[in-house]
VODORO-302241 format. One line per field, with one value per residue (C-alpha): x, y negated, z. Coordinates in steps of 0.25 Angstrom, whole numbers. Layout:
REM residues N
c1 (X/...);
c2 (Y/...);
c3 (Z/...);
//
This chain:
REM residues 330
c1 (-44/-39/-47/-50/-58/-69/-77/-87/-100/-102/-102/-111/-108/-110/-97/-95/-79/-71/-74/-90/-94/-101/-115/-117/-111/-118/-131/-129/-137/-143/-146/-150/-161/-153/-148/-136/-128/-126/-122/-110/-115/-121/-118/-118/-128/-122/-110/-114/-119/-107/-99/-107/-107/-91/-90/-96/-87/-75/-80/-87/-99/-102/-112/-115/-128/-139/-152/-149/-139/-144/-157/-158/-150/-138/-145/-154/-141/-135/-146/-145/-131/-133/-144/-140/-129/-134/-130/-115/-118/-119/-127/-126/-137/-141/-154/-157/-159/-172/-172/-180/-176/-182/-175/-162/-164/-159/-171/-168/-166/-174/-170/-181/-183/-195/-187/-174/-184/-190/-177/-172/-183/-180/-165/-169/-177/-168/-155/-164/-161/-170/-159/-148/-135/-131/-142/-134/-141/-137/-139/-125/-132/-145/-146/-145/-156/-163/-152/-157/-169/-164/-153/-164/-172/-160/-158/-173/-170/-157/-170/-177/-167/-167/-154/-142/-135/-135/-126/-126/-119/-111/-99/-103/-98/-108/-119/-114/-110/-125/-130/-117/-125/-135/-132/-134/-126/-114/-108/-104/-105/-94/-86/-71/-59/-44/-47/-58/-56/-68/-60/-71/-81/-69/-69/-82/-85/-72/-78/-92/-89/-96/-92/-86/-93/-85/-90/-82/-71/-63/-69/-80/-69/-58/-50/-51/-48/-35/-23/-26/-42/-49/-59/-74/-88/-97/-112/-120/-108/-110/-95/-98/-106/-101/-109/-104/-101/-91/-79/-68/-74/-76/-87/-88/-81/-69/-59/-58/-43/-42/-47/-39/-27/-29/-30/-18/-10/-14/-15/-2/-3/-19/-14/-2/-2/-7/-21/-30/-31/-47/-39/-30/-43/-52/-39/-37/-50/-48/-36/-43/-53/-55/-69/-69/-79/-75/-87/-81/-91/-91/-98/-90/-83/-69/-74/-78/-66/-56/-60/-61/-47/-46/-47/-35/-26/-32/-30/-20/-8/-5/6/-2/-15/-3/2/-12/-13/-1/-5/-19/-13/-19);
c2 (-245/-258/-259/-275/-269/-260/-270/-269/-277/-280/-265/-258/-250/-261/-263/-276/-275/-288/-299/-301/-313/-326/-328/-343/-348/-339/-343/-358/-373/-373/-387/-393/-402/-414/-407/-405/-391/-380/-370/-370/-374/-369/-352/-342/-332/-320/-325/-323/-309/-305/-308/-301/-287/-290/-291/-278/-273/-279/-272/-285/-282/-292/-304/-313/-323/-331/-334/-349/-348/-354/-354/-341/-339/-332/-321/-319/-318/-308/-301/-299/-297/-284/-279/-265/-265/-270/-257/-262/-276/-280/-293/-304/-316/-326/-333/-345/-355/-359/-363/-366/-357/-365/-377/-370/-380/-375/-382/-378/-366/-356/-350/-343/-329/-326/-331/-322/-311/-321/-325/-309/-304/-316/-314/-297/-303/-312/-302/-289/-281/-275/-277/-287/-282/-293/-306/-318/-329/-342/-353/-356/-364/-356/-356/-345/-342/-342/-334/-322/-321/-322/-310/-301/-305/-300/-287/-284/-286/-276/-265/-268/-265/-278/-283/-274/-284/-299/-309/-325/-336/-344/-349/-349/-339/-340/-339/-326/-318/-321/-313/-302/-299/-292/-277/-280/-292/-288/-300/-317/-325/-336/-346/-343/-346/-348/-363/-359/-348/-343/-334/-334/-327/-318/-314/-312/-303/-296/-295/-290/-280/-291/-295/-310/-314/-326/-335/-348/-340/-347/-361/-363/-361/-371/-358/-355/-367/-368/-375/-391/-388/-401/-401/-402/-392/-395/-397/-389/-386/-386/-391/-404/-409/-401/-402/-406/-392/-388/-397/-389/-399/-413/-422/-416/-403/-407/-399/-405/-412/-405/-392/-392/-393/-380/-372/-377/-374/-358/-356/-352/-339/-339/-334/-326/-312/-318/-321/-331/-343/-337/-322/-327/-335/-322/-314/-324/-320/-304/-307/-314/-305/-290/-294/-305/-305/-316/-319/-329/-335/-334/-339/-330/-316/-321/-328/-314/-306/-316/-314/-299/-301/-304/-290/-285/-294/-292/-300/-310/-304/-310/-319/-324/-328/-333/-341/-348/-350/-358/-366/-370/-373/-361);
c3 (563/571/584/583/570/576/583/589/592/605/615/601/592/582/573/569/564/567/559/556/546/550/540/545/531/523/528/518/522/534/544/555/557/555/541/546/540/547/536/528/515/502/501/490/495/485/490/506/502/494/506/516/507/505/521/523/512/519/532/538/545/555/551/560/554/562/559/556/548/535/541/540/527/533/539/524/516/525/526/509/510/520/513/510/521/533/542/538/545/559/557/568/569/578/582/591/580/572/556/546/535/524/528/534/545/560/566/581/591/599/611/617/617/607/594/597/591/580/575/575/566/559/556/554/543/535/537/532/543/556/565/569/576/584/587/592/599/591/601/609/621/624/638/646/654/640/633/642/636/623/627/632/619/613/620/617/602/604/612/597/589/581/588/592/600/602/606/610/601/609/615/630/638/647/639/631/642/646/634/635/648/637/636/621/619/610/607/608/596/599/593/592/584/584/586/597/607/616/628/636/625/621/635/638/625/630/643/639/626/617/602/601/589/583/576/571/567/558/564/554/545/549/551/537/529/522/527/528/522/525/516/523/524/512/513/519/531/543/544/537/547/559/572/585/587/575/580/566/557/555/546/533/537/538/548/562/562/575/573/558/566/577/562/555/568/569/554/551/564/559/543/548/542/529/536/531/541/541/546/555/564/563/567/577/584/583/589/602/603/601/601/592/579/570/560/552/540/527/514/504/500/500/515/520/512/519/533/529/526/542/546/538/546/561/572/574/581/596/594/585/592/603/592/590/604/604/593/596/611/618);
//
């Protein structure tokens, strides 16, 4: 077997393969306060479980959800499609964030160290499951001298039995390397892409033997689209109305004019070897790190059996990834 493909979580004994899937999508409408999305639209629940049982098939094991995420309806439809198979899943949720499920409204965020447990039992209920294998705080600015607590709740968890490792969601170095300090932190959640690097937190879960769990693989699917897509996100997408935050689309979902143009320079190295544009960017990030766990999302089977398809390819080869480099300006 190719090395790149026994991959570990974390220093555990924890398998996790290369290439986990993102549940954010599956979880359907959720909002803000304001009634803003914060999903991707309407979903197929058969459909969500179908894909999850075809992953496993496919040899996919890796599910990263939160407890937000459709208010709480990602982590339920998971949960069903596990039912049965859960000891050949390694299940990944996040707390921080406070909902009201009835509503599937995001009403705000809690920090402090009594609901890290409330919101666990929680998430073990909706998923079915007694334990989680890795609990990710959610909440990407939490300040430190609070986050230590939250990483001791977490290591008491791990002394339960409940969690078998955690993690912090964010991309500040120095706020994850203040819980890789935890003897039972196994990995960073970060954003990273060809179109956005992140060498620091590549170096620092180089450095400490952590996993680089990637979200924003394929750039909230920018790096998916087809050549000269410029059709928009429909309703209920977080894309149509884009935060501050989610600079690759405009109003309406529309691709950013800027950002559209970084893909349409790499695409042609991204789908060499007969890759998909979608390949090629997860390649991409295998071939940046040995450490790199792409959790791309995903709505439907042919979603899941395409960035399967990844794994037959591998990693982009080196004069490629110098290829992109040049192209992007690096």
């Amino acid at each position: 077997m190719d090395t790149w493909r026994d991959t570990r979580l974390g220093g555990s004994d924890i398998s996790t393969g290369p290439l986990g899937l993102g549940c954010w999508a599956i979880g359907g409408p959720w909002q803000d306060r304001d009634g803003n999305p914060l999903g991707w639209g309407a979903v197929d629940d058969d459909e969500s479980v179908a894909a999850v049982r075809r992953a496993l098939d496919l040899g996919i094991t890796f599910f990263d959800t939160a407890d937000a995420y459709g208010a709480g309806h990602s982590e339920r439809v998971l949960g069903r499609a596990l039912r049965g198979r859960r000891s050949e899943a390694v299940i990944a949720t996040k707390w921080g964030n406070v909902f009201d499920e009835r509503t599937k409204t995001l009403t705000g965020t809690d920090d402090s160290p009594e609901h890290v447990r409330r919101a666990l039992l929680a998430s073990l209920e909706r998923l079915g499951t007694d334990y989680v294998d890795l609990y990710q705080l959610h909440l990407s600015d939490t300040p430190p001298e609070r986050a230590l607590a939250l990483r001791e709740a977490c290591e008491d968890l791990v002394q339960e039995g409940l969690v078998r490792g955690y993690a912090w969601s964010t991309d500040d170095p120095r706020r994850a390397a203040l819980f890789a300090d935890g003897a039972n932190c196994l990995a960073v959640q970060h954003a990273a892409n060809v179109l956005q690097d992140a060498p620091e937190l590549f170096a620092l879960c180089a450095a400490r033997g952590l996993t680089s769990v990637n979200r924003s693989p394929l750039a909230m699917g920018l790096l998916a689209k087809a050549a000269g897509a410029r059709s928009g996100a429909g309703a209920g997408d977080i894309r149509a109305v884009p935060p501050a935050w989610l600079t690759w689309y405009g109003p309406g979902g529309v691709p950013a004019p800027d950002w559209a143009r970084r893909v349409t320079a790499v695409r042609e190295v991204l789908t060499s070897g007969g890759r998909t544009p979608a390949q090629g960017a997860l390649a991409w990030l295998w071939a940046r790190s040995p450490r790199a766990l792409p959790i791309p999302g995903f709505r439907s089977v042919a979603q899941v059996e395409e960035n399967a398809g990844a794994l037959e390819h591998g990693p982009l080869e080196e004069n490629l990834m110098k290829e992109i480099q040049v192209l992007l300006g690096g």
